[in-house]
Backbone of each chain as ProteinMPNN parsed JSONL, in Angstrom:
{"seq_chain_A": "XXXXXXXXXXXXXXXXXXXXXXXXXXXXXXXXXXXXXXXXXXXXXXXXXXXXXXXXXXXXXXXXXXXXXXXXXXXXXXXXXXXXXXXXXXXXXXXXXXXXXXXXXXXXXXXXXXXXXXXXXXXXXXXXXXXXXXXXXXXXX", "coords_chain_A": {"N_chain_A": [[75.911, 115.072, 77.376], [77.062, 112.244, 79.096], [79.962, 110.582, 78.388], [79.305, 107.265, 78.875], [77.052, 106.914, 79.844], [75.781, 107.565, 77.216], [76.571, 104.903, 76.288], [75.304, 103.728, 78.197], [72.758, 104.107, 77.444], [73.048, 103.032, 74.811], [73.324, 100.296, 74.99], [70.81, 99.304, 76.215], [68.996, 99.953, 74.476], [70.065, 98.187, 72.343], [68.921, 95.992, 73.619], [66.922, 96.119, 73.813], [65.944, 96.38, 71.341], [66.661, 93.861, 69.891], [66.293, 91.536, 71.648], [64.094, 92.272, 72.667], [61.781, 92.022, 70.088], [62.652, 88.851, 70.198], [61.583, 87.757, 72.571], [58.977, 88.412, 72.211], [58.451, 86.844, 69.728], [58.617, 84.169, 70.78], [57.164, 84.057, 72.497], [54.608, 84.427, 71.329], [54.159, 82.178, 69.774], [54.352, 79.337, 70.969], [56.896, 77.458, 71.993], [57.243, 73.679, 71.51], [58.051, 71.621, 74.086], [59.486, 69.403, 74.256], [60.734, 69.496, 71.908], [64.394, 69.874, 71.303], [67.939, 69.632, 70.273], [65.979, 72.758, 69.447], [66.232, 73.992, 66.449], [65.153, 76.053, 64.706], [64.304, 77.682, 67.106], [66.753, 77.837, 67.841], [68.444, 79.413, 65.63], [66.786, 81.658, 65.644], [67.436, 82.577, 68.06], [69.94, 82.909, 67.617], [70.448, 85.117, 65.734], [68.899, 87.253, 67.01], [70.982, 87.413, 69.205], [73.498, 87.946, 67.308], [72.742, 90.493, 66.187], [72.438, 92.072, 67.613], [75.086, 92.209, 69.38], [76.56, 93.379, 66.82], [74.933, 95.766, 66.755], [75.989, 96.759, 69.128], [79.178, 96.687, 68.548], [78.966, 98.694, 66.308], [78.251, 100.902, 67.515], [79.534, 101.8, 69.606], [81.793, 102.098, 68.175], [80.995, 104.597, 67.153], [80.302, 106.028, 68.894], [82.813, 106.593, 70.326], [84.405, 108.027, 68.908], [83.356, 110.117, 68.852], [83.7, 111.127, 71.654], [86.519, 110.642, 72.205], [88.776, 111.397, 74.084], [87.768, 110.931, 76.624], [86.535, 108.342, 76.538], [88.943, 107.07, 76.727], [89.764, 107.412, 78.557], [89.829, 105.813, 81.799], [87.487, 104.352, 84.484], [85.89, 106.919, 86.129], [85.669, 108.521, 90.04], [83.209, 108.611, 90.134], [81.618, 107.556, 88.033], [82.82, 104.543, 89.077], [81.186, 104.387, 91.168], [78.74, 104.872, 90.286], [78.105, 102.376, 88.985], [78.743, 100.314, 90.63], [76.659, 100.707, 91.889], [74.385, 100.455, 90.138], [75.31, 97.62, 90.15], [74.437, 96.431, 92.025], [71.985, 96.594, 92.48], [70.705, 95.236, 90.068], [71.914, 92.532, 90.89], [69.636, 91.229, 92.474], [67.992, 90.811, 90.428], [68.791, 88.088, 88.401], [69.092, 86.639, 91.402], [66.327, 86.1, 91.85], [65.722, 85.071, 89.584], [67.228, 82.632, 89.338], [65.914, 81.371, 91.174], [63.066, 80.926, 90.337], [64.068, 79.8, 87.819], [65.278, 77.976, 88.203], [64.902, 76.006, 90.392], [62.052, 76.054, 90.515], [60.764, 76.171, 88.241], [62.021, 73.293, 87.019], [59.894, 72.048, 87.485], [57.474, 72.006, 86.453], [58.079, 72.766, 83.779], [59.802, 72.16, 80.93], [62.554, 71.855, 78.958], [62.954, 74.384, 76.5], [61.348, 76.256, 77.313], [62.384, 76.507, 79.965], [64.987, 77.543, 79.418], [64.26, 80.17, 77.563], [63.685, 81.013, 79.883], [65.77, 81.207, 81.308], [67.033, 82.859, 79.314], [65.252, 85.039, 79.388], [65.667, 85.986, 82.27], [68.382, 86.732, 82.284], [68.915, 88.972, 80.589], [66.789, 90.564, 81.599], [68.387, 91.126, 84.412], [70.347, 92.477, 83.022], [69.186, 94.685, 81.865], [67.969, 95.657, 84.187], [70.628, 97.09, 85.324], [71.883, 98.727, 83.447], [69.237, 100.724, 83.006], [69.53, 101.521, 85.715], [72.121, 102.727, 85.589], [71.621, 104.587, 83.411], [69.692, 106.136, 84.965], [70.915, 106.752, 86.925], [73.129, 108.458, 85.824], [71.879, 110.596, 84.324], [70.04, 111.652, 87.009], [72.272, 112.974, 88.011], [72.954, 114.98, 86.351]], "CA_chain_A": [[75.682, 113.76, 77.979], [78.438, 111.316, 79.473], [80.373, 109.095, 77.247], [79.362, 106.404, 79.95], [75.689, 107.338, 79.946], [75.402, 107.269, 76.137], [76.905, 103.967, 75.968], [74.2, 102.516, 78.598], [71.423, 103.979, 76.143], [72.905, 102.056, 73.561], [72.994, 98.912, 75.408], [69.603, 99.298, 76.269], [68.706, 100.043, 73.002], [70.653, 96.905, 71.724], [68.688, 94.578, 73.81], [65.18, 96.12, 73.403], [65.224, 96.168, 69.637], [67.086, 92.327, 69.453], [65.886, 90.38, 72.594], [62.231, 92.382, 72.724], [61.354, 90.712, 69.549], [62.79, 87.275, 70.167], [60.677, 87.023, 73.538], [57.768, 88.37, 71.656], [58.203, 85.573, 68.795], [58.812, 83.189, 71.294], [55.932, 83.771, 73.619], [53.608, 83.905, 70.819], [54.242, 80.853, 69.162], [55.25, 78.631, 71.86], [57.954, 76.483, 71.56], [57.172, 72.415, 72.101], [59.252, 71.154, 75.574], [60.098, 68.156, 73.455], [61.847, 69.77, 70.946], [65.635, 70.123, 71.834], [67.474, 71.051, 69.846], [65.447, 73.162, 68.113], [67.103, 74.66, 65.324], [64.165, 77.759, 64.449], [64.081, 78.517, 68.418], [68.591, 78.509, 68.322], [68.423, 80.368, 64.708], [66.077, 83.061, 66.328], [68.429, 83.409, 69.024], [71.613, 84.11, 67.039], [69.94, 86.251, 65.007], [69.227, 88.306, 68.096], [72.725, 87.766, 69.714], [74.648, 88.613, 66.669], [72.368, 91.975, 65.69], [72.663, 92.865, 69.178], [76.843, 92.138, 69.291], [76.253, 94.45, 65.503], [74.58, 97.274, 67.448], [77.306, 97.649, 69.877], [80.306, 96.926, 68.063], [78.805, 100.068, 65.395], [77.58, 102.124, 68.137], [80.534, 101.518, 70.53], [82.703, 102.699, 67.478], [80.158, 105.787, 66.814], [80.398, 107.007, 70.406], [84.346, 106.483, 70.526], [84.615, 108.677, 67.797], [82.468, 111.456, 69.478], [84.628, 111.293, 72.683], [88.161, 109.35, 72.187], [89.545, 111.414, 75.86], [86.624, 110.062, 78.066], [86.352, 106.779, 76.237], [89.974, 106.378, 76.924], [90.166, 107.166, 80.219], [88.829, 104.985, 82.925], [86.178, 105.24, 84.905], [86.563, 108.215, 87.379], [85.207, 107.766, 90.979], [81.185, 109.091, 90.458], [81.604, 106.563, 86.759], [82.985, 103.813, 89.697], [80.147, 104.8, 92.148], [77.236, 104.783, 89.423], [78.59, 101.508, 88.528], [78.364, 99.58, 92.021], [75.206, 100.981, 92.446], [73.458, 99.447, 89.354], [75.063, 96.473, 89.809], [73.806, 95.884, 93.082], [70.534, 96.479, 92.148], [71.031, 94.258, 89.115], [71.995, 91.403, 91.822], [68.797, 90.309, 92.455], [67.578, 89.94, 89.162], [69.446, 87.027, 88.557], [68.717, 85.603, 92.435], [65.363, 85.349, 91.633], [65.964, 83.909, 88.517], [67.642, 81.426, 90.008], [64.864, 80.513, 91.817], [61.939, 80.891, 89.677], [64.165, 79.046, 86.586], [66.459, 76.483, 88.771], [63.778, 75.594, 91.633], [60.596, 75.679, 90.57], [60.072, 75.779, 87.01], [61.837, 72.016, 86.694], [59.029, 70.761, 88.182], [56.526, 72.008, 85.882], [58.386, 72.966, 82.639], [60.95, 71.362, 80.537], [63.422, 72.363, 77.647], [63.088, 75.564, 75.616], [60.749, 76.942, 77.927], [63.218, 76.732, 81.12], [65.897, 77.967, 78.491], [63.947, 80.903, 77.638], [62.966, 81.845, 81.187], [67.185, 81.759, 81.944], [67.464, 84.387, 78.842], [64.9, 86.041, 79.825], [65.909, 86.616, 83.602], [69.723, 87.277, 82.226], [68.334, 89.913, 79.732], [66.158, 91.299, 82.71], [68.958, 91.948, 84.622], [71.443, 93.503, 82.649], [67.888, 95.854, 81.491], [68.25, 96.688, 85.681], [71.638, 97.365, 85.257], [71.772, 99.594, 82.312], [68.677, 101.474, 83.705], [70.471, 102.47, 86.815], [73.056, 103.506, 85.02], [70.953, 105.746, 82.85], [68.463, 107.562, 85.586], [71.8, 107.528, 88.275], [73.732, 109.588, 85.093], [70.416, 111.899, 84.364], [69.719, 112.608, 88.225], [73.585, 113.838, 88.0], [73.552, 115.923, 85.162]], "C_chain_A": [[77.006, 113.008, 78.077], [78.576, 110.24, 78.113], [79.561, 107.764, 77.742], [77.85, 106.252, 80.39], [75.467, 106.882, 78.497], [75.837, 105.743, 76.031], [76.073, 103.029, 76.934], [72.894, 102.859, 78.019], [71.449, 103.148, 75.475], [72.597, 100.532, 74.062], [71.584, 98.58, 75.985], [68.88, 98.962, 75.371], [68.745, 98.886, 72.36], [69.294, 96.085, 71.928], [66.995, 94.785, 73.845], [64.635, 95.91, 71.985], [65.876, 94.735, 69.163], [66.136, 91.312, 70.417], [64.354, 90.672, 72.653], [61.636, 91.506, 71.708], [61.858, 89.569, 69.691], [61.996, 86.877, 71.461], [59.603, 87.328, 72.811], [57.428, 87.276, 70.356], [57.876, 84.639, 69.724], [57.693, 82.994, 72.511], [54.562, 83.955, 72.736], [53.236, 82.158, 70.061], [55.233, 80.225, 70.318], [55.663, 77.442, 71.36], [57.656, 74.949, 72.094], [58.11, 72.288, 72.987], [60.022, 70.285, 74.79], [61.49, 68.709, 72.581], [63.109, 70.539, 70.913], [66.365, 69.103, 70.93], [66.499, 71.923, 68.937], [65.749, 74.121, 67.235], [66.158, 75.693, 64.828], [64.761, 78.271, 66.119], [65.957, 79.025, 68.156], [68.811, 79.821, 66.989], [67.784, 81.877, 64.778], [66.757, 83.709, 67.384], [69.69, 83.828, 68.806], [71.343, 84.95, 66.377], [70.045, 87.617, 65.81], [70.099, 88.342, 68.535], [73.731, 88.221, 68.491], [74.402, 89.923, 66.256], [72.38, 92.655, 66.84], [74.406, 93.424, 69.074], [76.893, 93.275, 67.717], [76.185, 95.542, 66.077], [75.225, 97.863, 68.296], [78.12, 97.919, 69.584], [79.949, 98.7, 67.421], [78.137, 101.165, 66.462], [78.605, 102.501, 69.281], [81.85, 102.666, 69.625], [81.897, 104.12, 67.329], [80.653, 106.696, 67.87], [82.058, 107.433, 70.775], [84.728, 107.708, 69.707], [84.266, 110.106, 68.284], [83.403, 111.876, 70.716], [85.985, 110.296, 73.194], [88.54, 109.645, 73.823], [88.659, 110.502, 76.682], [86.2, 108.48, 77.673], [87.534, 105.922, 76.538], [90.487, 106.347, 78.03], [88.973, 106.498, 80.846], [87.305, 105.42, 83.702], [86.574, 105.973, 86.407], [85.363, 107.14, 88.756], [83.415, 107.645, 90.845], [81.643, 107.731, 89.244], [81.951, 104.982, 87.958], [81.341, 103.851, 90.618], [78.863, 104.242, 91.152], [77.126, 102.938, 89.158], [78.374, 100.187, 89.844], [77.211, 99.81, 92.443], [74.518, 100.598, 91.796], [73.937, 98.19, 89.173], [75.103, 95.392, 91.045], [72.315, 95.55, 93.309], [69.993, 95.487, 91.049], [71.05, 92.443, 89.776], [70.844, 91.06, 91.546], [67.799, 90.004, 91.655], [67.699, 88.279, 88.781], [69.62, 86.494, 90.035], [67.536, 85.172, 91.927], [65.055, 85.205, 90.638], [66.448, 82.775, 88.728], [66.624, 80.689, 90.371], [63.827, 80.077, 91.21], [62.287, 79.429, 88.821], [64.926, 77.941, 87.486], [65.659, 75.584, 89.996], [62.171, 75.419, 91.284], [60.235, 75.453, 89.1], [60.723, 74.075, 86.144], [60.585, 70.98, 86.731], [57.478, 70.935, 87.346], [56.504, 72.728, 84.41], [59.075, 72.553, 82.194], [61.515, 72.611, 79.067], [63.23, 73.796, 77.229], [62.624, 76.733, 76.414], [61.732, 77.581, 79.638], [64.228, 77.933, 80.545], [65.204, 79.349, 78.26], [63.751, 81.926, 79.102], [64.528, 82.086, 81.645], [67.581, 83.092, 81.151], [66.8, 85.397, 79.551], [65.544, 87.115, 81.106], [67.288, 87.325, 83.606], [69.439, 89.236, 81.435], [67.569, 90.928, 80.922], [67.22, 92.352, 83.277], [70.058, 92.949, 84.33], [70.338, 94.974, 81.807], [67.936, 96.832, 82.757], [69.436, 97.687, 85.663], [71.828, 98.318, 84.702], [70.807, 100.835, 82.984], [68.992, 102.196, 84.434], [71.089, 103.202, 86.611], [72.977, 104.888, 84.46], [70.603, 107.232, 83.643], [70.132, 107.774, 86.74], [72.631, 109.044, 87.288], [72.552, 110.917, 85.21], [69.94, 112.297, 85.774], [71.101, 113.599, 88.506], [73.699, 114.788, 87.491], [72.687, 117.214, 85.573]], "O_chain_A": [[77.907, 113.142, 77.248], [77.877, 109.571, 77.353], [79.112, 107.131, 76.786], [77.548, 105.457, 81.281], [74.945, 105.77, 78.411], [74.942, 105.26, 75.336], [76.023, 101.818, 76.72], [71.971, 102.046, 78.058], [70.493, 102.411, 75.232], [71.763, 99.777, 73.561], [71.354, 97.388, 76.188], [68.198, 97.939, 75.309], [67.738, 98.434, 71.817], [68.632, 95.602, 71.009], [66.109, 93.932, 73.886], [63.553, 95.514, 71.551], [65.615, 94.422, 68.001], [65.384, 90.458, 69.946], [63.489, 89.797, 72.684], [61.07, 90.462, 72.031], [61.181, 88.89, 68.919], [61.695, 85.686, 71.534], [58.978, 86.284, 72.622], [56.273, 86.954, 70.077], [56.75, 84.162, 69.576], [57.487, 82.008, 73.219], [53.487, 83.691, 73.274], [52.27, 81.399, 69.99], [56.418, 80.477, 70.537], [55.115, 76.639, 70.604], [57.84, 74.89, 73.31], [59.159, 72.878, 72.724], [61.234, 70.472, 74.687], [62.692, 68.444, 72.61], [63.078, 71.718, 70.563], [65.872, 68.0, 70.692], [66.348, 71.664, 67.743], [65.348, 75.252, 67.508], [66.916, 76.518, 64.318], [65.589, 79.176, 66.221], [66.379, 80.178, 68.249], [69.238, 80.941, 67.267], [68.137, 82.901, 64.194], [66.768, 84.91, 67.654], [70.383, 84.666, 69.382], [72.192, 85.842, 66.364], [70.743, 88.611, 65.609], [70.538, 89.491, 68.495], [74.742, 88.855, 68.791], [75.35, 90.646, 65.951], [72.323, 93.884, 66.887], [74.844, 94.544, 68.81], [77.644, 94.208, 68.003], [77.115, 96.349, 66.056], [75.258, 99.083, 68.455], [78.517, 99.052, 69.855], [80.483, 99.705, 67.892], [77.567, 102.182, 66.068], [78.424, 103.575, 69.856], [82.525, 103.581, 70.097], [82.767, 104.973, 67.508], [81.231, 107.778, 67.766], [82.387, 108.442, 71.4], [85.628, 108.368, 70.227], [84.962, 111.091, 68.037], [83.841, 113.027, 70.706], [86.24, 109.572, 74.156], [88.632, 108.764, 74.678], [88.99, 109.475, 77.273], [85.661, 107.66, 78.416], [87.535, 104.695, 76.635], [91.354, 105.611, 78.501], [87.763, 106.533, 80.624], [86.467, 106.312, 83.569], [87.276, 105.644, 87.364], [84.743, 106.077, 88.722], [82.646, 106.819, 91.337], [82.087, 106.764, 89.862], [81.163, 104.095, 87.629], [80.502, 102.998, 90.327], [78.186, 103.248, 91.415], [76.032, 102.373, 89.174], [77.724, 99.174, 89.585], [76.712, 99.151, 93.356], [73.56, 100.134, 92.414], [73.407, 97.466, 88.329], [75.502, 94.232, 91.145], [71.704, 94.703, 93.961], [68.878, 94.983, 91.188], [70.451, 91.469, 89.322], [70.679, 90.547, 90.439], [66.897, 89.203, 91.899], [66.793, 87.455, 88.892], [70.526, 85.662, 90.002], [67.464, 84.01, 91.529], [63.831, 85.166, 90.514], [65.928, 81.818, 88.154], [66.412, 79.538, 89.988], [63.496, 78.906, 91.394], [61.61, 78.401, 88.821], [64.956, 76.84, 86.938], [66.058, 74.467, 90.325], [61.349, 74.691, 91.84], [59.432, 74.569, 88.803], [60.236, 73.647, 85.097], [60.344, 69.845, 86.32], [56.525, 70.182, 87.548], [55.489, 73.165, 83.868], [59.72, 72.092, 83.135], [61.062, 73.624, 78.533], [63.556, 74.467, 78.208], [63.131, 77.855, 76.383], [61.693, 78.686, 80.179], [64.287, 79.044, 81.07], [65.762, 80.058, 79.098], [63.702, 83.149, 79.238], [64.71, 83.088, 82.338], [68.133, 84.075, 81.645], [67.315, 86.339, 80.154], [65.802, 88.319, 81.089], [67.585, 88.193, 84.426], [69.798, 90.329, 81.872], [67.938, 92.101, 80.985], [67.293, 93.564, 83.072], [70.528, 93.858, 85.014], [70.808, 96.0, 81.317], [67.946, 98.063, 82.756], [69.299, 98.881, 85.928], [72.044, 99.221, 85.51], [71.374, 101.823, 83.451], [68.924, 103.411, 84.249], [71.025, 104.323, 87.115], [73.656, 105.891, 84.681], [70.832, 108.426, 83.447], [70.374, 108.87, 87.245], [72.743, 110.195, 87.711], [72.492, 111.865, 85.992], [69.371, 113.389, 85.786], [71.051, 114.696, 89.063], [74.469, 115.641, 87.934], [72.792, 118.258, 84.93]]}, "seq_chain_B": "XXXXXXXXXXXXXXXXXXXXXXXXXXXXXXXXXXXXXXXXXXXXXXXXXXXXXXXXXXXXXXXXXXXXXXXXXX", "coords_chain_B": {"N_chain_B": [[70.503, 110.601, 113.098], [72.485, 113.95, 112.241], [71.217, 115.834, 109.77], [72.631, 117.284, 106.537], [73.747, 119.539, 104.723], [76.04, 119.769, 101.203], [77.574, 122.462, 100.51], [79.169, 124.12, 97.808], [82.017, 126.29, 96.474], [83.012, 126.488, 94.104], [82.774, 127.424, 91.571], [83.252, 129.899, 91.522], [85.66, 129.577, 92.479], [86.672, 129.138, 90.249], [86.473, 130.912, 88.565], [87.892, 132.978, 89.479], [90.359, 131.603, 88.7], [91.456, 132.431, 86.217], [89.087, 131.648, 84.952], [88.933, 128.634, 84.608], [88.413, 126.226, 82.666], [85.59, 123.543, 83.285], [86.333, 121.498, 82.624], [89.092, 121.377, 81.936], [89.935, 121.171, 85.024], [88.637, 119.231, 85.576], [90.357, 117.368, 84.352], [92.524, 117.713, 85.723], [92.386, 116.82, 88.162], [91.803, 114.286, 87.942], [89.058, 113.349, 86.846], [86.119, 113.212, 84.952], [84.606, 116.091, 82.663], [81.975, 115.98, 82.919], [81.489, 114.978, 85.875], [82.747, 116.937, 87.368], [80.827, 118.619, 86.632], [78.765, 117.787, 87.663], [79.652, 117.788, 90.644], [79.627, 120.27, 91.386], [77.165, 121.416, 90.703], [76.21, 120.078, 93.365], [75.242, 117.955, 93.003], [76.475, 115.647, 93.035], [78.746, 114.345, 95.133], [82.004, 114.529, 96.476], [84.794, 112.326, 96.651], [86.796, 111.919, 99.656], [88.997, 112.533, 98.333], [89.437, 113.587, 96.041], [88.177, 115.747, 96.708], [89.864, 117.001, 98.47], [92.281, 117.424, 96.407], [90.944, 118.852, 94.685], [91.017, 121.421, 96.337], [93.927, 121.923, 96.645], [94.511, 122.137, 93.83], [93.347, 124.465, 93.274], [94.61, 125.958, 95.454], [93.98, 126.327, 98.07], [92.425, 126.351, 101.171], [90.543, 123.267, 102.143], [88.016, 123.592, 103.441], [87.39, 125.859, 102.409], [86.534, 125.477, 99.475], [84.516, 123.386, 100.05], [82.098, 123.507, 102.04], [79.612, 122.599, 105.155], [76.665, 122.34, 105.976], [73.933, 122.151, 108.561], [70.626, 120.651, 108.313], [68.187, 122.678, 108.321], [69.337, 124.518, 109.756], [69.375, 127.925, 110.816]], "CA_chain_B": [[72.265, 111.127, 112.532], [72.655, 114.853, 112.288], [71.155, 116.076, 108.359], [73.279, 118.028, 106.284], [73.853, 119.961, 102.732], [77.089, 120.419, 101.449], [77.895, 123.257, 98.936], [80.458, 124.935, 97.152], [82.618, 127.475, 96.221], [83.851, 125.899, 92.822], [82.348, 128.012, 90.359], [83.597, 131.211, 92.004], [87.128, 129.459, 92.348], [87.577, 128.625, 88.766], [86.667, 132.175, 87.86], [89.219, 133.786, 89.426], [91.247, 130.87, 88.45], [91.278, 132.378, 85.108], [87.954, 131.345, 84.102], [89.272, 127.692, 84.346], [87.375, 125.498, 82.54], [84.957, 122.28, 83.938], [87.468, 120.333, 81.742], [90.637, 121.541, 82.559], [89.962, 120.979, 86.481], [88.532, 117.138, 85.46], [91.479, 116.844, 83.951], [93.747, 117.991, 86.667], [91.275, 116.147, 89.616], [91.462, 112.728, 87.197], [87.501, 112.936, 86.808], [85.555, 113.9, 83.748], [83.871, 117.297, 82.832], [80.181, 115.963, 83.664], [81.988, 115.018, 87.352], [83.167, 118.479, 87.667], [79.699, 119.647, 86.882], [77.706, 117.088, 89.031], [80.127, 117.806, 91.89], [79.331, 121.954, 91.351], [75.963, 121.571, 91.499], [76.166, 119.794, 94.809], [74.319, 116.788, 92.534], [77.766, 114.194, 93.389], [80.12, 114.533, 96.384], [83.642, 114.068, 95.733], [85.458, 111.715, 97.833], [87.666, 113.097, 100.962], [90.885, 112.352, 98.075], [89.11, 114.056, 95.481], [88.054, 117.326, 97.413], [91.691, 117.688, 98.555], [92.714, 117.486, 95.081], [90.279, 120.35, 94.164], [91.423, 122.663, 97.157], [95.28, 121.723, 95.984], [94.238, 122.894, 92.487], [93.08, 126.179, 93.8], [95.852, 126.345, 96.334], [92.922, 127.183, 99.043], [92.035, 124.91, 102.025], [89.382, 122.348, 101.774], [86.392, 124.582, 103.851], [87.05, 127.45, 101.329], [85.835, 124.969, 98.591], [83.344, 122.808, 100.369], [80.967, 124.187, 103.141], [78.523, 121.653, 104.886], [75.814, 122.999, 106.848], [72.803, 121.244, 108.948], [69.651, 120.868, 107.452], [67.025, 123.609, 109.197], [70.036, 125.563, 110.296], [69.157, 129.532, 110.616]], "C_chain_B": [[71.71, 112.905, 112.262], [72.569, 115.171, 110.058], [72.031, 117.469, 107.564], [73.501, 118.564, 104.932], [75.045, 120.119, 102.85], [76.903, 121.022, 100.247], [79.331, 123.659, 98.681], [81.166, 125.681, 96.454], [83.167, 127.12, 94.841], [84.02, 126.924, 91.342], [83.212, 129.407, 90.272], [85.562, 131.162, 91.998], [88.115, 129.466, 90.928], [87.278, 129.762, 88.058], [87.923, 132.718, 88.274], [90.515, 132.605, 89.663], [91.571, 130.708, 86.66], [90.89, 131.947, 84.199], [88.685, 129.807, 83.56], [88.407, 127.16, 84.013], [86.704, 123.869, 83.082], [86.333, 121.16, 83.814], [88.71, 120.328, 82.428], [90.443, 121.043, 83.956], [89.781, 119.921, 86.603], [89.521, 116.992, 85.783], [93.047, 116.895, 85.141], [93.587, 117.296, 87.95], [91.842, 114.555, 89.029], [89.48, 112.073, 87.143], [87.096, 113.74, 85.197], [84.769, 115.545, 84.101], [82.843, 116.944, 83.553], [80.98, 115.89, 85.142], [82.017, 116.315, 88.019], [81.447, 119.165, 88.127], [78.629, 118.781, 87.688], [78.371, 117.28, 90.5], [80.085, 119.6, 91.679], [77.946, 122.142, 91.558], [75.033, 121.178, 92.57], [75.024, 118.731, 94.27], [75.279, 115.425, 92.785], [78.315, 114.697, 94.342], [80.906, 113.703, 96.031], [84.135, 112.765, 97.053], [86.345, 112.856, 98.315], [89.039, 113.626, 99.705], [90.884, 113.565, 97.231], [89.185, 115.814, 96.119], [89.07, 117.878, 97.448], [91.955, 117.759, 97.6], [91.958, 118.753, 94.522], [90.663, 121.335, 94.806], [92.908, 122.592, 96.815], [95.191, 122.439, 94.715], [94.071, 124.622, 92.392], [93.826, 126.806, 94.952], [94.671, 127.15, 97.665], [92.891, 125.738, 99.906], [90.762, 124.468, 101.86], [88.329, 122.808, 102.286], [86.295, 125.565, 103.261], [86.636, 126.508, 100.598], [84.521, 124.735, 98.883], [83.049, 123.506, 101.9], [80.025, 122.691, 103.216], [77.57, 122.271, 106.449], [74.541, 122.284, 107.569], [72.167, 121.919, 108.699], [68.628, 121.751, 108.29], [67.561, 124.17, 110.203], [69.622, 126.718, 109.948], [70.74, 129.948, 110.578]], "O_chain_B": [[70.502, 113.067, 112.091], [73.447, 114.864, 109.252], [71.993, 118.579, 108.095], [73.377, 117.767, 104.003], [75.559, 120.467, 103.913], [76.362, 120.569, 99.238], [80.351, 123.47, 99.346], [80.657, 125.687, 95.333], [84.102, 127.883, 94.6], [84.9, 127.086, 90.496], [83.713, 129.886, 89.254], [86.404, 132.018, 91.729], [89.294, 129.634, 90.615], [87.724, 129.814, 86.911], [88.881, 132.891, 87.52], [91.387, 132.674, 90.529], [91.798, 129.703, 85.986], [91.402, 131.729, 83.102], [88.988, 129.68, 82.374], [87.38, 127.27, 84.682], [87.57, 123.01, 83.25], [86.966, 120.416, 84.564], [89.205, 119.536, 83.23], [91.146, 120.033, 83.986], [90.391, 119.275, 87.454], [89.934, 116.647, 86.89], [94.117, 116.291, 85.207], [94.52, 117.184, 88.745], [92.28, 113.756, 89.857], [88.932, 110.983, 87.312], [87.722, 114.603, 84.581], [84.47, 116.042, 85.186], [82.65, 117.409, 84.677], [81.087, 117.02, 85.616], [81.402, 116.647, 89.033], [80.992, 119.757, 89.106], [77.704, 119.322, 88.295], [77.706, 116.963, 91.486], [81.148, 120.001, 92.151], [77.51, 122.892, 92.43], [73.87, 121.5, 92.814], [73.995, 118.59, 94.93], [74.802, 114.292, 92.72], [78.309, 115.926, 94.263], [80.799, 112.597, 95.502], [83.647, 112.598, 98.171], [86.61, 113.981, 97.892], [89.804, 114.577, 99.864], [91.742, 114.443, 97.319], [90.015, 116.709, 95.962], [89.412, 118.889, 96.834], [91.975, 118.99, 97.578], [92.595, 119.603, 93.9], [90.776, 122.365, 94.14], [93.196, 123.774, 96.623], [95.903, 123.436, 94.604], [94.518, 125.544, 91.71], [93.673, 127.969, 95.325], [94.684, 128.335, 97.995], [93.166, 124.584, 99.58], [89.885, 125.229, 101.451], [87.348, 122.495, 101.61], [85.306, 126.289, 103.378], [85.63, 126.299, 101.274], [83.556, 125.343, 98.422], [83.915, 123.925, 102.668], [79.72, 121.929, 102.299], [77.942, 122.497, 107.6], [74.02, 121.61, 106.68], [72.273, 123.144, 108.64], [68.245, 121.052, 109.227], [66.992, 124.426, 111.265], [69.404, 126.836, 108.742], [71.066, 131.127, 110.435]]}, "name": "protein", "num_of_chains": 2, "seq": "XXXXXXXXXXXXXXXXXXXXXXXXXXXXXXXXXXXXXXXXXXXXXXXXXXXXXXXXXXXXXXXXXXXXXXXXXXXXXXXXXXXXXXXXXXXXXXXXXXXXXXXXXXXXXXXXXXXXXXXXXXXXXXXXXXXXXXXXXXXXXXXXXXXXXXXXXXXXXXXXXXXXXXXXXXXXXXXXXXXXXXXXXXXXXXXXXXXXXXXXXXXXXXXXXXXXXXX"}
């Protein structure tokens, strides 16, 4: 398997076992609009951003270790190619996030809940992104 | 548009290129092994710069490597 492949497992990985539970806390127990800041909802989210930023740094170093040449060289042209291609597809994640969270959900949500719906949709698309990455490596191999 | 496969001679070149390996030829192309082997099993196409760089390697011209043939040609 590609250096470049294993390293969009992991980031996958990262953000399904940090960000999956913090939307699943956060959409069971919903968060009051009112309450900004709210110091449980921000403490739940560094939790997940720093065990995430954890899981790459130690898995970033894991994989480096496994292949120092191909981690140290760039990315060739197919590694360029794979690369423009999931993050075109990635694009319109984040459009219609835009829209959903910057256009329509002012008008009938406030605070934590908007805030959530921007992680979410960011989290979405770098999930597109990654993905691509994955099945474009595995239809290659 | 006119459909087309392309294949290639790679496998056959790097034998009697003293059983060169995936690697070594990356390495001499500037692409990784997997590259090598997604562009052998006609699963990646190289760029035009690339290709030349593989028929340079094997000191052969670029239609002895790559072949491209239309699709529901006899």
């Amino acid at each position: 398997m590609a250096y470049r492949e294993k390293a969009g497992w992991l980031s996958l990985f990262a953000m399904v076992v940090t960000f999956g539970p913090y939307f699943t806390i956060t959409g069971l127990h919903s968060v009051p609009s009112e309450a900004l800041p709210n110091l449980r909802q921000l403490g739940l989210f560094a939790v997940a951003a720093v065990v995430q930023a954890m899981i790459l740094g130690a898995g970033h170093l894991y994989l480096r270790r496994g292949a120092v040449q191909e981690a140290r060289m760039g990315l060739d042209e197919r590694d360029g190619a794979i690369k423009r291609e999931s993050i075109s597809w990635a694009y319109y994640v984040p459009i219609a996030g835009t829209i959903v969270v910057g256009c329509v959900m002012p008008f009938n949500s406030s605070g934590w809940s908007i805030v959530n719906a921007a992680l979410f949709m960011m989290i979405a698309a770098e999930m597109v992104h990654y993905g691509v990455v994955v099945f474009s490596y595995r239809g290659q191999a | 548009m006119i459909e087309g496969t392309i294949s290639n001679r790679m496998r056959m070149l790097r034998f009697h290129k003293g059983e060169m390996s995936q690697a070594e030829l990356g390495e001499l192309i500037g692409v990784t092994r997997q590259t090598i082997a997604a562009i052998e099993s006609g699963k990646y196409s190289p760029s035009l710069e690339a290709a030349f760089r593989i028929a340079h390697v094997f000191g052969v011209d670029l239609d002895e490597v790559f072949q491209w043939g239309v699709k529901g040609a006899s």
